[in-house]
Residue, then its C-alpha position, 0 to 999 in steps of 0.5 A: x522210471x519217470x520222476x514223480x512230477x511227470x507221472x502226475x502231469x500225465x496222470x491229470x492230463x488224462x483224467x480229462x483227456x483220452x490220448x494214445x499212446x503216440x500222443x502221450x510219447x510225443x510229449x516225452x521225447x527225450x525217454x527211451x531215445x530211439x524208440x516209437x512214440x506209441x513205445x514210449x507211451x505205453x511205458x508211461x502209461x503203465x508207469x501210471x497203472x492205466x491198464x486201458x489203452x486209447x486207439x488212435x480213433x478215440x484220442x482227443x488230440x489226434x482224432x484218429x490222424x495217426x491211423x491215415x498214415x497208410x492213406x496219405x502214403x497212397x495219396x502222395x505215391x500217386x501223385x508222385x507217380x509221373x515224376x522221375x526223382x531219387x529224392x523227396x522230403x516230407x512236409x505236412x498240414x494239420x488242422x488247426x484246432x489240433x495244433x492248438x490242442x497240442x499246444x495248450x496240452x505242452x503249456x499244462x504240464x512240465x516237459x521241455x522237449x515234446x514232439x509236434x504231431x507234425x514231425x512224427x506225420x512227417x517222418x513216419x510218411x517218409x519212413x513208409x515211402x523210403x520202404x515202398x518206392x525204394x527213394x530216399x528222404x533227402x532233408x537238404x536237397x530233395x528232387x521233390x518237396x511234398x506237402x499234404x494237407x491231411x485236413x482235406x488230402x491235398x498233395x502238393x508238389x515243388x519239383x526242383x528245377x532241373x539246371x543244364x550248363x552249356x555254351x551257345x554260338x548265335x550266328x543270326x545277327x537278328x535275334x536276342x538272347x532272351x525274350x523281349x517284351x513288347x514295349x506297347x503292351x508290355x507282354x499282353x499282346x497288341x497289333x504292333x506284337x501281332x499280339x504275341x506280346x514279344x518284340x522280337x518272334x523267336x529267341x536264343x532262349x526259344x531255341x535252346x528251351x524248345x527241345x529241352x522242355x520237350x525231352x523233360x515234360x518240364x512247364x516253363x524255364x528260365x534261361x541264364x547266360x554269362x552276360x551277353x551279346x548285342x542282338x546284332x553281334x554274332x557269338x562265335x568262337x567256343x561259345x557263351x556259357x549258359x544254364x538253362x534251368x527247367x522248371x517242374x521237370x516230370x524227367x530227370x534222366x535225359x540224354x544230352x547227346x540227344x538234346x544236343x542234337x535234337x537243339x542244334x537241328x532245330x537251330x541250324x543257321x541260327x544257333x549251336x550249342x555244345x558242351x552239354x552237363x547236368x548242373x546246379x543252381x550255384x553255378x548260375x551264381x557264378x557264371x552271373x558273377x564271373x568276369x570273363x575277358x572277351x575278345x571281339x572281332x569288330x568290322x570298322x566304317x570310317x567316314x573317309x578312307x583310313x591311313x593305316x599307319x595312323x590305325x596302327x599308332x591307334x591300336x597301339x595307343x589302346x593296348x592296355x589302356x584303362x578307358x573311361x565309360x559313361x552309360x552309353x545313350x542306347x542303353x542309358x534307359x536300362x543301365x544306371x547313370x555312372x562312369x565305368x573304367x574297364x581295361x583294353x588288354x589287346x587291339x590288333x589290326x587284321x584288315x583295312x581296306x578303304x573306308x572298311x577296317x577290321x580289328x580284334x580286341x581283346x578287353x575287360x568284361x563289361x566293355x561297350x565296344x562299339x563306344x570304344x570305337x565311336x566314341x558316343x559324343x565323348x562318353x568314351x574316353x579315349x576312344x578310336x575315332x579321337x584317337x583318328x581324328x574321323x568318326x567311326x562306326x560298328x558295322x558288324x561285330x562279333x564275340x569270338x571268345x570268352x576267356x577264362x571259363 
């Protein structure tokens, strides 16, 4: 039995107003916990001796909404249709001017936990859905978030993106990672892009993505890598980690296998990618985050021949030495302006012959190697043409290992 005030409030409410008995529920929450709206209603109703029950259709507040419930469950079952998923979650628009009834009708009486309309659309949507297409309502995480305007039965989708960890090996020392925009037109198109809009034609990203979005029927996607390599450096070794994240998959359940070999054929001489598994987005926060050691192998031209015992005490000289970089000038236009101290753990010769000299070093991650070697007008301190007294330059260079992953 409700206390007094409350049957009076109700009482008033409808001589004014015709509600169901959901909408009178609603305004309830807290009485018989467990049960419907429209149960709950119907005991307040009786409670107050309206023997006449309002339907749905004739109610002022919900205007017949609370009838659509079987309508919008069509609507969203076929636009789900496409889309593979195990989870969806509910989310509803209703019309303004019964968001604003039901507002003005909490404020004329004494409750203080009603129930929006909104919630109970919601939930009876996801309950009818749960039933009929054997999914699951996943409040935190769901494959698929669904809204529906029920004032004009419009179904929007937002698909979680789909997240693939891997690692790539480039052996093309003349493609980037990622996409590069052209810097005339800046990605419009223009005759220096053969209007492509790109500076460069084809992609580390272009060659991982291609297959994938294929195999997913997913719209675009975005590739994140665990930093990267210079477009003329190789990546070899076990390869650079990466996760490609595809965006509005209709397919969720692929064969890795099968991409892998799908992205590795279309790739042959350029790049190769292994390792393939079903990932999340928090792990694109920590291989950003992640400062893995890497080890390189550098190919060295001096500007005369070298002398081998001097590389030697050079090399050795480097062995665990804490150098100091400034923002070096080839990408002082897209780095800030600051010195960076980054630690060399190894540097072993592997050949020298002339002017042409082999080294492998092992350093922190974030280190501009061919600084290390050139020096760039000082910005490298120490450096291994100071430390040779000549100037050398990078002529190849290659990742060939990725600590720490």
């Amino acid at each position: 039995m409700q206390n007094e005030k409350t049957l009076d409030d109700i009482k008033n409410l409808l001589i004014n107003h015709d509600l169901c008995d959901s909408c009178i529920g609603r305004l309830y929450r807290d009485i018989e916990q467990g049960s419907s709206n429209k149960h709950k209603g119907e005991i307040i109703r009786k409670q107050i001796k309206k023997t006449n029950e309002t339907s749905p259709a004739e109610c002022w507040l919900c205007e017949g909404l609370l009838e659509e419930i079987t309508h919008f469950c069509s609507l969203i079952s076929n636009a789900l249709q496409p889309y593979e998923y195990e989870t969806f979650l509910i989310g509803s628009k209703i019309d303004e001017n019964i968001v604003q009834k039901e507002q003005n009708i909490w404020k004329s009486i004494d409750t203080t936990n009603p129930e929006p309309i909104k919630m109970e659309i919601n939930r009876e949507i996801g309950k009818n859905l749960e039933k009929n297409l054997e999914k699951e309502v996943h409040f935190n995480n769901p494959d698929i978030m669904v809204l529906i305007d029920t004032a004009f039965d419009v179904v929007s989708l937002q698909v979680k993106p789909l997240f693939i960890y891997g690692r790539y090996k480039k052996y093309d020392r003349g493609i980037p990672q990622t996409k590069w925009p052209c810097g005339i037109c800046q990605g419009k198109g223009c005759t220096r892009c053969n209007n492509t809009g790109r500076l460069y034609p084809i992609t580390v990203e272009d060659l991982v993505a291609k297959n994938a979005l294929e195999l997913t029927n997913g719209t675009d996607e975005s590739f994140h890598g665990c930093g990267r390599e210079d477009i003329d450096a190789r990546m070899l070794g076990n390869g650079r980690p990466f996760i490609l994240e595809v965006k509005n998959p209709k397919i969720r359940n692929i064969d890795l296998n099968q991409l892998e070999k799908e992205t590795n054929e279309l790739g042959k001489d350029k790049i190769e990618i292994a390792s393939l598994r079903f990932s999340t987005r928090n792990e694109i926060e920590r291989i950003k985050a992640a400062e893995f050691i890497k080890i390189y192998r550098v190919t060295i031209e001096a500007t005369q021949p070298f002398n081998k015992e001097k590389l030697k005490k050079a090399a050795a000289t480097l062995r665990g030495t804490i150098i100091k970089q400034f923002t070096p000038t080839r990408v002082a236009h897209r780095r800030a302006n600051k010195v960076r101290e980054r630690k060399i753990y190894n540097c072993d010769i592997e050949s020298v012959e002339g002017t042409i000299a082999r080294l492998a070093i092992e350093t922190e991650s974030g280190t501009y190697v061919k600084e290390l070697i050139s020096g760039d007008n000082q910005k490298t301190k120490p450096n291994l043409s100071e430390l040779l007294g000549i100037p050398c330059v990078v002529k190849e260079l290659d990742v060939i290992e990725i600590k720490g992953e």
